[in-house]
N, C-alpha and C positions, 0 to 999 in steps of 0.2 A: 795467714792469708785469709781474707775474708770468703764467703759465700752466700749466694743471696737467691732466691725463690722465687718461682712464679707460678701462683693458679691460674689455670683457663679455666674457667664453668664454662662447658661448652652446651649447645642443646641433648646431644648424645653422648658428650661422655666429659667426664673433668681431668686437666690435663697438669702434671706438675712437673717441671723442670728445675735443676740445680745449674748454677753457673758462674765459675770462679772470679776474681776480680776482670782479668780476661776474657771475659764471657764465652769460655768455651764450658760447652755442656759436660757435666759430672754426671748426671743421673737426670731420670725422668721416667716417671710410672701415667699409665692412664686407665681412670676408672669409669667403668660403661654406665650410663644413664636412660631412664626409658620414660618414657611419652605419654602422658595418660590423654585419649581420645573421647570423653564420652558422648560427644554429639559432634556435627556437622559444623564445621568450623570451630571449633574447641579443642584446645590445646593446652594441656596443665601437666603441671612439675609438684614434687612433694617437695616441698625444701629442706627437709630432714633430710635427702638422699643425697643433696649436696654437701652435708656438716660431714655424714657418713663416708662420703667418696673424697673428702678434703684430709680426714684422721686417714683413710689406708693407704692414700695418695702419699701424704709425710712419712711415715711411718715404711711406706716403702723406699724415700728416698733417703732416709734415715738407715736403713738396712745395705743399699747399694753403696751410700760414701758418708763420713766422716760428718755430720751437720753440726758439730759443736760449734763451730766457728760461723754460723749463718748469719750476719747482721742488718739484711730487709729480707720486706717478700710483699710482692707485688700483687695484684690484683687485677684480673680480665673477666668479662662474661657477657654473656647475651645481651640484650637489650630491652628495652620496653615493658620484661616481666612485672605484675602487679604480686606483691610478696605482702600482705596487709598482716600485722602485727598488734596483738594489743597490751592494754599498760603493764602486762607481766611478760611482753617479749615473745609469748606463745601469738604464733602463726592461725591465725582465724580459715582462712581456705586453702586449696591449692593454686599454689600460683598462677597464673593466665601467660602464657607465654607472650613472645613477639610475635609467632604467627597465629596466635587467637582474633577469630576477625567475627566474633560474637556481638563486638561492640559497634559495627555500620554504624548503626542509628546515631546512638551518641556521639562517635567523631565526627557525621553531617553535620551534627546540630552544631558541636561546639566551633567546628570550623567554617560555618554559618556567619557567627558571631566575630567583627573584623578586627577583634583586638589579640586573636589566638596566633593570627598568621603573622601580626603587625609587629606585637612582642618577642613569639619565638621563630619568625623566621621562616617557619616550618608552614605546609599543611598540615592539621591533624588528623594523623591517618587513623584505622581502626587499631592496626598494632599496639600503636603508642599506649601510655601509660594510665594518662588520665579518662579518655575513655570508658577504659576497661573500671577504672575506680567507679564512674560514671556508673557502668553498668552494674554493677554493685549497691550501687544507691538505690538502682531502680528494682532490681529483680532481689535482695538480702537485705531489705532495710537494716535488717538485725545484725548485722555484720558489719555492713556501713556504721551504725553507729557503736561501734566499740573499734574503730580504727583507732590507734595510738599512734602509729608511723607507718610511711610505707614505704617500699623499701626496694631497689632492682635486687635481682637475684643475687650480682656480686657482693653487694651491700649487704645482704641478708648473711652472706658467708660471712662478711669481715664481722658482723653482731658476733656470729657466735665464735669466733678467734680470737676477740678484741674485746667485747663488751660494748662496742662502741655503737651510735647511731649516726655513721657519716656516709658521703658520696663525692662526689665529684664531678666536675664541669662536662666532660662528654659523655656520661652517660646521663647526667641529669637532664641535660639539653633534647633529650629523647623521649622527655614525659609529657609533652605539650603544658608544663604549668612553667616551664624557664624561660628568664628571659636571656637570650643567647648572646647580644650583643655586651652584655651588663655582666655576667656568668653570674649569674644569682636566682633565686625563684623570685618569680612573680606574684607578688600579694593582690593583685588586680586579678590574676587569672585561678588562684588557689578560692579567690572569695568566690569566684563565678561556679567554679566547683564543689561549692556548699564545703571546704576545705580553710586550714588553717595552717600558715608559716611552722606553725608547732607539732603538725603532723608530717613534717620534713626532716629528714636528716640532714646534721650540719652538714657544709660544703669545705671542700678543700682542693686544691690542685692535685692533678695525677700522682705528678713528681714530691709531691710535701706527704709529711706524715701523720696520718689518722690514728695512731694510737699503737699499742703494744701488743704481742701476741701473752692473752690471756695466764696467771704465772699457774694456773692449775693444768690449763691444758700443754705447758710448755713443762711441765714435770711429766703429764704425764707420755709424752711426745718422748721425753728426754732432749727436746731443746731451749734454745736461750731465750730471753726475753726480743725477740727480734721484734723491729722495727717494719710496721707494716703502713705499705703506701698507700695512696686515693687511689690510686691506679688506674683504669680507664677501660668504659665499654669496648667489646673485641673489637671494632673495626679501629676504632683508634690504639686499641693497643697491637693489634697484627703493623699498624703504619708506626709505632714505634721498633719495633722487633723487625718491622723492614727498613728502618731507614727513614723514611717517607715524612720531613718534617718541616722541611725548606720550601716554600712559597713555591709552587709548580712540581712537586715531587709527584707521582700517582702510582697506585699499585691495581691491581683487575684482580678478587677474588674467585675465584671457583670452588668455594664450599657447597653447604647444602642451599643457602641463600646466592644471588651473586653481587656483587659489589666493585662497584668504579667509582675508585678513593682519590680524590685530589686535594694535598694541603694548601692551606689560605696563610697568608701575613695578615691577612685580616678578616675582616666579618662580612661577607657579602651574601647575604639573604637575598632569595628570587623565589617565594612560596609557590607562585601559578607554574611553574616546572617542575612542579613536584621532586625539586632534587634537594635531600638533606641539608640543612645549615646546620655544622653542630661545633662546638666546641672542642680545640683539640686535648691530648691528655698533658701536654706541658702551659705554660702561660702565654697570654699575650697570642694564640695561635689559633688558630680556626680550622674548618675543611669541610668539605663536598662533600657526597655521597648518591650518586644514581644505584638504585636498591631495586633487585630483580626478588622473587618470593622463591622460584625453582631453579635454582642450575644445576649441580649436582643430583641435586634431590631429583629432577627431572627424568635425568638417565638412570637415580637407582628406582623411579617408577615406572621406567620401561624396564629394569632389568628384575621385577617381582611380574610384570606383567608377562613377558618372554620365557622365567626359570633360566636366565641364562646370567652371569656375573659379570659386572660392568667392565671389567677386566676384559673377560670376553666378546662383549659386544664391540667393545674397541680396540680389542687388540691384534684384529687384519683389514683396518679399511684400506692399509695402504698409502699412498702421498695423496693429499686434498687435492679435489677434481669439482667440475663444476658443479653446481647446488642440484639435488633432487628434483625431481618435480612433486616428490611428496614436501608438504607443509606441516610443520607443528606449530603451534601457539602454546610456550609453556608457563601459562597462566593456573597452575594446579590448584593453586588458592587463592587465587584473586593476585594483582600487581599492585607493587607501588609505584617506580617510575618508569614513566610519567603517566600512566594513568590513575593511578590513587582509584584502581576499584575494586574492591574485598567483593564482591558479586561472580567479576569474570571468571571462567573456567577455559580450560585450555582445549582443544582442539586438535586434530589428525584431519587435512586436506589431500586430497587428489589422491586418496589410497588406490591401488590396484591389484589386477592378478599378481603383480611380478613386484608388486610390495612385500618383501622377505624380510628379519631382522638385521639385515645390514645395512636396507635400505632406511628404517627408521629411524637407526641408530644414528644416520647421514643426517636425518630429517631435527630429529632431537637435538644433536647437539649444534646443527645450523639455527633451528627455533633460538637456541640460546645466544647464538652469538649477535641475531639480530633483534634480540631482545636488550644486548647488550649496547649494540648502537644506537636505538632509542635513548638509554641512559648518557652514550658520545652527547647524541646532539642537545639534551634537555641541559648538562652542561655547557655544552657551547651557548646555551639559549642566555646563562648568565654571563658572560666573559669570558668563558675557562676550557682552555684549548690546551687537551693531552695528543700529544705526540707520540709519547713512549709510555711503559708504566711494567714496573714488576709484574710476574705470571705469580700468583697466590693460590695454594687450597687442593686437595685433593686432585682438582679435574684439570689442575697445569698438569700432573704427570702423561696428559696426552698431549703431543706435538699436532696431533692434527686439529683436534680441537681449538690449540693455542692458534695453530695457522687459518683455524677456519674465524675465528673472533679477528686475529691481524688484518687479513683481509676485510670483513666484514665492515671494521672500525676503520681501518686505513690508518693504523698506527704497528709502531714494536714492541714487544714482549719480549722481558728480559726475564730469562728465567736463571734464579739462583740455581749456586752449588747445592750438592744433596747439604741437608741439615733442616734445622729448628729455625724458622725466621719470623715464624709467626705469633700468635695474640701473646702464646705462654712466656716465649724470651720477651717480648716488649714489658710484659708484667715484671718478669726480675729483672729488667732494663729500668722499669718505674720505683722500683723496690732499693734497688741499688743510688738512685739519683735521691729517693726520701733518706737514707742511710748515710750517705757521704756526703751532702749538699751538692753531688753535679748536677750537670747542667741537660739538653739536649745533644750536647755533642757526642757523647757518647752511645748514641743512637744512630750509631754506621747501617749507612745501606751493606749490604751480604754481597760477596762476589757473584760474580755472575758466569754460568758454567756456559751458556748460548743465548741468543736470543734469535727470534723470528720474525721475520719481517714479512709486509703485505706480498701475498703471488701478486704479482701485478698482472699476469696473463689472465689471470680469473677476475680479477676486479671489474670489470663490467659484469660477468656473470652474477656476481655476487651481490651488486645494486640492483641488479636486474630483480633477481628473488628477495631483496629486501624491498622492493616497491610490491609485489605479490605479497610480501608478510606484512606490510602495512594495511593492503587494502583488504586481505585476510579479515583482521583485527577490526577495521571501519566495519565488517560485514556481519561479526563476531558481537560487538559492541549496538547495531543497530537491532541488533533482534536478543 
């Protein structure tokens, strides 16, 4: 019986799961990743600490079960990272992550220019890719000019697994040089970039196969030559690993980012909503994305701020009651939607005496939820009415959170069985489809252990305080 792989490069830590033709899990190790900070808005990765956390990651699940038999292994990981390489493969700088927002200047300009939004769909934001390349040209000349290829972080793993120089449609779609309708890069927007087709990795679908796992490091691994897939940036691959692939499917992340994921049957770009157009990781398929910068991350920076663990902060609010009168705005690093501004910074209103940590805690994770409805309505802005949608990512394991976003959205959360549903199974769901030729079928949504639906007795309250959190924002935004 076969077995087949999946990496996550996550931002904190790389995640690997094993999963029998069944896809029930065999094994899975995860190895911690850390952050390098050195200025205000700057965000960078070594990408040697992905090659290193990819060998103890196998290597451990090599040790838990039997991996002679593995025949794919899938590919997930962050997004937007700028991994610049030159003609001998070695890594010129530290990556820039997705939330490096160094590059304002450059994404105003390039997304000034009306062929950036026209061709890929997108606003270009600071995150994104090209950007940050951007910003490299201007502040490294010397660096800029010995680019040979450049590379998302997943891609940069599969170089050193594979040898190869390839990507694929949903993450590529996230560098503002793609053209998303077409799934291919743009020579129009690559030349506007002082850039060249040739400093691109080849493309390939999710599900298709980008080449072989390396025969030295599968000696020294002690496994086979498996077959490794395009596989697909995390949010499209968490929407494989959930299911999530049928024209109206959605899922609501709660990781450190947050994310309201809707798939497309087709390609419907709406740039001025600042809501994602990206290609999906199977063919022919498309999807949404309303992209918050803090949700989780939010509550673990009240929970550094407090000395108290997120756990704790949440774990006696009790059943959802009406909204605080304290206000957050969790703008920690600036937003994406729908405001697209790397500047904003987040905010504490109507603090008081009898503002305690539980009260904040109230305040934070309502900040989020109707941060999240902004993201509702910026979709709704293109056509795309979610109803329902999987609970995803750390901060579903709170019921009250979940109930305070249901409400807030005026939608249900369906929260899976405990398990693995997320980016790492959609990768050896990706892995498995490049190895046997299937198809998306095999990408079942996950059972489902409850789901939570809007209080509707609080539902006025809860409009109530998302008009206060909008004019918050206007007041926030004006000064």
């Amino acid at each position: 019986m076969s077995s087949y792989i999946g990496l996550d490069l996550g931002t904190s830590s790389l995640k690997a799961i094993l999963i029998d033709e069944d896809q029930r899990v065999l094994a899975e190790h995860t190895v911690p990743l850390t952050v390098q900070r050195p200025h205000d808005g700057w965000s960078e990765q070594d990408p040697a600490s992905w090659c290193s956390a990819a060998v103890e990651a196998l290597r451990a699940l090599r040790e838990q079960n039997d991996c002679r038999d593995v025949a794919g292994l899938g590919l997930s990981g962050h997004m937007h990272g700028a991994t610049l390489i030159d003609g001998d493969d070695q890594v010129l700088r530290p990556c820039m992550l997705w939330n490096d927002t160094r590059s304002a200047e450059q994404a105003a300009a390039m997304d000034a220019d009306p062929q950036f939004r026209a061709i890929t769909g997108n606003i270009v934001f600071p995150g994104f890719t090209a950007p940050k390349v951007d910003w490299v040209r201007e502040n490294e000349p010397d660096t800029f000019a010995r680019i040979a290829k450049t590379l998302l972080p997943k891609d940069y793993l599969r170089l050193f697994l594979t040898g190869n120089h390839v990507s694929e449609m949903s993450d590529a779609a996230g560098t503002a040089w793609f053209d998303t309708g077409a799934r291919d890069w743009s020579d129009e927007l690559l030349t506007a970039c002082h850039l060249s087709r040739g400093q691109m990795p080849d493309l390939v679908e999710g599900s298709a196969p980008s080449g072989n796992l390396r025969d030295k490091l599968a000696v020294d691994l002690d496994l086979p030559a498996i077959t490794v897939a395009g596989g697909a940036g995390d949010n499209a691959a968490a929407a494989i690993g959930a299911g999530v692939v049928q024209d109206g499917g959605a899922f609501l992340s709660l990781g450190t980012s947050g994310v309201l994921f809707a798939a497309n049957a087709g390609y419907r770009p709406d740039p001025a909503s600042a809501v994602h157009s990206f290609c999906h990781a199977v063919p022919d398929t498309w999807h949404q994305m309303g992209v918050i910068l803090a949700a989780s991350d939010a509550l673990q920076w009240l929970s550094r701020l407090t000395g108290q663990s997120a756990a704790k902060l949440t774990g006696d609010l009790g059943p959802l009651t009406a909204p605080t009168r304290t206000l957050f705005l969790p703008y920690l690093g600036g937003e994406r939607t729908p405001h697209n501004d790397a500047a904003i910074r987040g905010q504490f209103l109507h603090l008081d005496h009898a503002t305690d940590a539980k009260a904040a805690t109230r305040a934070v994770l309502e900040g989020v939820a109707f941060a999240f409805a902004d993201c509702r309505d910026a979709l709704a802005s293109t056509g795309t009415r979610i109803d329902r949608a999987l609970a995803l990512g750390g901060g579903a394991r709170s019921d009250y959170w979940l109930s305070a976003i249901a409400t807030a959205l005026d939608i249900t959360l369906d929260v899976p069985e405990a398990g693995d549903f997320g980016a790492a199974l959609g990768a050896a769901r990706l892995g498995m489809m490049a190895a046997t030729g299937a198809g998306a079928e095999i990408a079942t949504p996950p059972p489902i252990a409850h789901s939570i639906a809007p209080d509707r007795a609080l539902t006025q309250a809860f409009t109530d305080q998302n008009a206060r959190y909008r004019a918050a924002y206007d007041l926030l935004k004006d000064h």
